[in-house]
OpenMM code with the backbone's topology and positions (N, CA, C; nanometers):
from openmm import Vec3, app, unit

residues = "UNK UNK UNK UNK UNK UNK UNK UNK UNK UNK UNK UNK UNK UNK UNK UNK UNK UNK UNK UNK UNK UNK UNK UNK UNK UNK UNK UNK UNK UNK UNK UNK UNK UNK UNK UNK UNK UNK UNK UNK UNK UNK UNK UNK UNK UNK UNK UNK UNK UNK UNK UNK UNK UNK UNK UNK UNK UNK UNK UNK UNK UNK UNK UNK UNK UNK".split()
positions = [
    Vec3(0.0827, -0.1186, 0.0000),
    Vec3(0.0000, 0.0000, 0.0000),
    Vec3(0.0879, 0.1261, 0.0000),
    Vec3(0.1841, 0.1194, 0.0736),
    Vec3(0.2577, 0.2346, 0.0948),
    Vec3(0.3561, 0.2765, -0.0399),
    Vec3(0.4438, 0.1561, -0.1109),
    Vec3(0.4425, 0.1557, -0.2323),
    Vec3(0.3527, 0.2459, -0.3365),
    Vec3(0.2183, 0.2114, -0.3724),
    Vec3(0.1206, 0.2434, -0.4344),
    Vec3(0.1154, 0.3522, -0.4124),
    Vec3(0.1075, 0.4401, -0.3117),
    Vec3(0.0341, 0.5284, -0.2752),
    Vec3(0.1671, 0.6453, -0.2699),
    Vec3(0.2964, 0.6341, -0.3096),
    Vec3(0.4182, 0.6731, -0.3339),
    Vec3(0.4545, 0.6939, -0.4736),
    Vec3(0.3403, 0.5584, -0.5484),
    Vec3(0.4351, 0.5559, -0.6725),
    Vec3(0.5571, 0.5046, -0.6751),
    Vec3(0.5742, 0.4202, -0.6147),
    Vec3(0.7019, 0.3730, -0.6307),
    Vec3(0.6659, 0.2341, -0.7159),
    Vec3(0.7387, 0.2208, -0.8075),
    Vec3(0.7567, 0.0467, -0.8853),
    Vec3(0.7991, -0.0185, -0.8158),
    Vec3(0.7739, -0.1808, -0.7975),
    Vec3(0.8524, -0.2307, -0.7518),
    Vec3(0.9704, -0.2823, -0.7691),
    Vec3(1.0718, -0.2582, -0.8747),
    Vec3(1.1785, -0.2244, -0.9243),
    Vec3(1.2592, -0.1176, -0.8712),
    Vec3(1.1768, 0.0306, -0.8453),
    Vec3(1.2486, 0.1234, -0.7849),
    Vec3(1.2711, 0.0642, -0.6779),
    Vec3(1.2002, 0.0192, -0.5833),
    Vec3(1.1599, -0.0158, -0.4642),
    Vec3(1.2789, -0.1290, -0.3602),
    Vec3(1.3270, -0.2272, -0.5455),
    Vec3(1.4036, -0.2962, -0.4934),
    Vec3(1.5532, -0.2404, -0.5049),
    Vec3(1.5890, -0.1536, -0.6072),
    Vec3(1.6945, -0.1088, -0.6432),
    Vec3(1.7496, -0.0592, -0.5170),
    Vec3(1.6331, 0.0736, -0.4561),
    Vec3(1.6941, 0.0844, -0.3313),
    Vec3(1.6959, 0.0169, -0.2281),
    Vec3(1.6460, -0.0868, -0.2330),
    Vec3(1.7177, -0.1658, -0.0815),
    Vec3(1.7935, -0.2825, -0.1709),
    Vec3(1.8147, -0.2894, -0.2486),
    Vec3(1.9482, -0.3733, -0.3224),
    Vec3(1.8806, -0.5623, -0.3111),
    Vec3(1.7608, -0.5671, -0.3576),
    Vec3(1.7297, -0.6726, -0.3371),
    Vec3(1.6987, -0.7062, -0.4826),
    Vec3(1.6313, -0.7992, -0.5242),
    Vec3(1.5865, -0.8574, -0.6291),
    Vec3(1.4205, -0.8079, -0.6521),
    Vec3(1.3629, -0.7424, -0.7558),
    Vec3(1.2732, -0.6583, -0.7861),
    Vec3(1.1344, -0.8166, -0.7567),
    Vec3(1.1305, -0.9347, -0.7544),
    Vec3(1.0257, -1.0296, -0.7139),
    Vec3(1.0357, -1.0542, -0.5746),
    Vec3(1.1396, -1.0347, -0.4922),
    Vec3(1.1429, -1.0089, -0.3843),
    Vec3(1.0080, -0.9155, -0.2948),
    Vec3(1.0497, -0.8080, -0.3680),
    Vec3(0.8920, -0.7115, -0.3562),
    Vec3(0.7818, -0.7674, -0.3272),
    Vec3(0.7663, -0.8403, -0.4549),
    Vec3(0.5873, -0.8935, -0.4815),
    Vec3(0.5848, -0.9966, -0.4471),
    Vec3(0.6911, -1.1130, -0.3931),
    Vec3(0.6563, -1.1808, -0.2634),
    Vec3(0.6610, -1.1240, -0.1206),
    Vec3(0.7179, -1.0329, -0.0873),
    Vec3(0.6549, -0.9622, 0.0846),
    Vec3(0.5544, -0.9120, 0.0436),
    Vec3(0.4889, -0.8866, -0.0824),
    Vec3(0.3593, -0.7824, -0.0889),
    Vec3(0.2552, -0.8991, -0.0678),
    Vec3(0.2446, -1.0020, -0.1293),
    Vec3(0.1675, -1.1178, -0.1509),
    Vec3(0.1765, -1.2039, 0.0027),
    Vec3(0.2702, -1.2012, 0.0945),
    Vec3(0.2747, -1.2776, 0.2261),
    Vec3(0.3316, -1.3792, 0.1850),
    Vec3(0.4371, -1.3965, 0.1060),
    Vec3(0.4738, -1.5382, 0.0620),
    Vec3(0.6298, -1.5247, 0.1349),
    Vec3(0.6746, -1.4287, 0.1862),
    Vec3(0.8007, -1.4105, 0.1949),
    Vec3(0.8274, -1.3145, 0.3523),
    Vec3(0.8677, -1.3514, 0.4264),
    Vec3(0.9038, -1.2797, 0.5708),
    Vec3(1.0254, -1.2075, 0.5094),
    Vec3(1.0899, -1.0801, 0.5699),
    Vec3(1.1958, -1.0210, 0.5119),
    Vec3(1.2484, -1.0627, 0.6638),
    Vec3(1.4199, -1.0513, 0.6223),
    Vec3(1.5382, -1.0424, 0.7841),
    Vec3(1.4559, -0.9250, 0.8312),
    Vec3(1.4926, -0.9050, 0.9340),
    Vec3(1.4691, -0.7829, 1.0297),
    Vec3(1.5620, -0.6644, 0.9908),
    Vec3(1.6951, -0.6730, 0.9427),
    Vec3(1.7678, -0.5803, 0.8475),
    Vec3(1.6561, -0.5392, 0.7630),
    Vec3(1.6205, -0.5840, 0.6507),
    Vec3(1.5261, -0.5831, 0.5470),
    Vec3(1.4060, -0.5246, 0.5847),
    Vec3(1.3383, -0.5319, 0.6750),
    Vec3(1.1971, -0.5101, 0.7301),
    Vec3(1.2306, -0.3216, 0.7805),
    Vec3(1.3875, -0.3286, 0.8658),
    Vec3(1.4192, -0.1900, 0.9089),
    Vec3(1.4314, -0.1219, 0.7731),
    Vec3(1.5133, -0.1289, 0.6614),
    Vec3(1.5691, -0.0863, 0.5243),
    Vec3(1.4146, -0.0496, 0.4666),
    Vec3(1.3232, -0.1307, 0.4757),
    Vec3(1.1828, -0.0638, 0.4264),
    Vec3(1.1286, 0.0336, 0.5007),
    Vec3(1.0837, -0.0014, 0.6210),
    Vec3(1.0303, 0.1155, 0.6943),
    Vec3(1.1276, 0.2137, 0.6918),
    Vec3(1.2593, 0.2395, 0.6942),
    Vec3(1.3070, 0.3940, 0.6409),
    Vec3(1.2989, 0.4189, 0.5464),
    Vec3(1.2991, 0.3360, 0.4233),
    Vec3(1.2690, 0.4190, 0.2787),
    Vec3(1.1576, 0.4842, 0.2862),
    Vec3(1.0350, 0.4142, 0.3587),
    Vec3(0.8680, 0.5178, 0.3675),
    Vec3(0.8926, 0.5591, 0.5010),
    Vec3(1.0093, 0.6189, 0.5318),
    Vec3(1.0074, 0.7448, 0.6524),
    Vec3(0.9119, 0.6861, 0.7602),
    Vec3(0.8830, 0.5668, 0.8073),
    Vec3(0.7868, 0.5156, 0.9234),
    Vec3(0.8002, 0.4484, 0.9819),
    Vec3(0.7329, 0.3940, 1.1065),
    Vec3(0.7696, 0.2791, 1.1904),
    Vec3(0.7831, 0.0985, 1.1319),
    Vec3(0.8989, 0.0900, 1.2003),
    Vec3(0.8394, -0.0865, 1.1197),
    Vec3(0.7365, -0.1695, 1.1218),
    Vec3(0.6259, -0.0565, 1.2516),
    Vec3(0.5443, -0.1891, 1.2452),
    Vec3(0.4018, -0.0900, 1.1531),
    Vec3(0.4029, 0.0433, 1.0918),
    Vec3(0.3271, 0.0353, 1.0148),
    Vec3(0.3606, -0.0672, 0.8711),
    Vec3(0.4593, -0.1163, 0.8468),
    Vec3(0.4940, -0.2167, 0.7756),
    Vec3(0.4559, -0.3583, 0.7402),
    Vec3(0.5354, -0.3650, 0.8830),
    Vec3(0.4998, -0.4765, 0.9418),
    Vec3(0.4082, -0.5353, 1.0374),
    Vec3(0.3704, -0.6532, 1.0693),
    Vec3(0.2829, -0.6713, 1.1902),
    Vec3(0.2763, -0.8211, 1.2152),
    Vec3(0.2239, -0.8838, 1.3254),
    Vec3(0.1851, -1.0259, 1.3562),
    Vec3(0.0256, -1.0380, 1.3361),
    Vec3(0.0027, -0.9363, 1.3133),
    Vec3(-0.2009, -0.9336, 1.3212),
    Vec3(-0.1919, -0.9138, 1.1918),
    Vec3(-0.2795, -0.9515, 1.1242),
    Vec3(-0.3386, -0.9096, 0.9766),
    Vec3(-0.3874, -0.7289, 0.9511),
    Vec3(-0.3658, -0.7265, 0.8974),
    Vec3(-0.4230, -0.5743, 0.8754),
    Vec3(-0.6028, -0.5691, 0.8327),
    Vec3(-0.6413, -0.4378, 0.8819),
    Vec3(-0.7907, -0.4926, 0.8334),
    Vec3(-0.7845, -0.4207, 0.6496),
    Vec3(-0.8841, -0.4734, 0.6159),
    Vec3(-0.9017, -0.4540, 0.4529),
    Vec3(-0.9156, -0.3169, 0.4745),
    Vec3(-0.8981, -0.2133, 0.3469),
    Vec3(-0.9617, -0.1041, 0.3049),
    Vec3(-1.0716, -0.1091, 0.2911),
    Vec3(-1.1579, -0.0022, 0.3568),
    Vec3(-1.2800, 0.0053, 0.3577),
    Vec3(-1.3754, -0.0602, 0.4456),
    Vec3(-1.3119, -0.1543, 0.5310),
    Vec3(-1.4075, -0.2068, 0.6454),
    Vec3(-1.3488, -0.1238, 0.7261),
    Vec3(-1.4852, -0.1777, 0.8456),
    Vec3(-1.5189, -0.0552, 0.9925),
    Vec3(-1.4147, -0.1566, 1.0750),
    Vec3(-1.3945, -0.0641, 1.1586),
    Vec3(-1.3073, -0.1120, 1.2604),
    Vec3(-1.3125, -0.0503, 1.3582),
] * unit.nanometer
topology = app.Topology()
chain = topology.addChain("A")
for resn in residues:
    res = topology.addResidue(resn, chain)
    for name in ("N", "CA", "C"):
        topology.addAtom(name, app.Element.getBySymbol(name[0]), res)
């Protein structure tokens, strides 16, 4: 989401944290846990906490009440 909403490709995305650009779209998809290096390297590229990033709870969908 944070991606998207940046405009960032996920190519840009990987360039700067020096990973492999499918890398991306498996942490985007839940197929892939990042190191904790990796998880920190994202949440500073979007200037935020790791755990708006990240989390152990599911996130709720867009657009439901909560």
């Amino acid at each position: 989401m944070l991606r998207a909403e940046r405009g960032t490709s996920r190519r840009e995305l990987a360039e700067a944290l020096g990973v492999h650009y499918q890398t991306i779209g498996y942490l985007e998809r839940g197929e892939y846990s990042p190191s904790l290096s990796l998880a920190l390297q994202i949440a500073e590229y979007f200037d935020v906490p790791v755990e708006v990033v990240f989390s152990l709870r599911p996130f709720p969908r867009l657009g439901s009440e909560g």
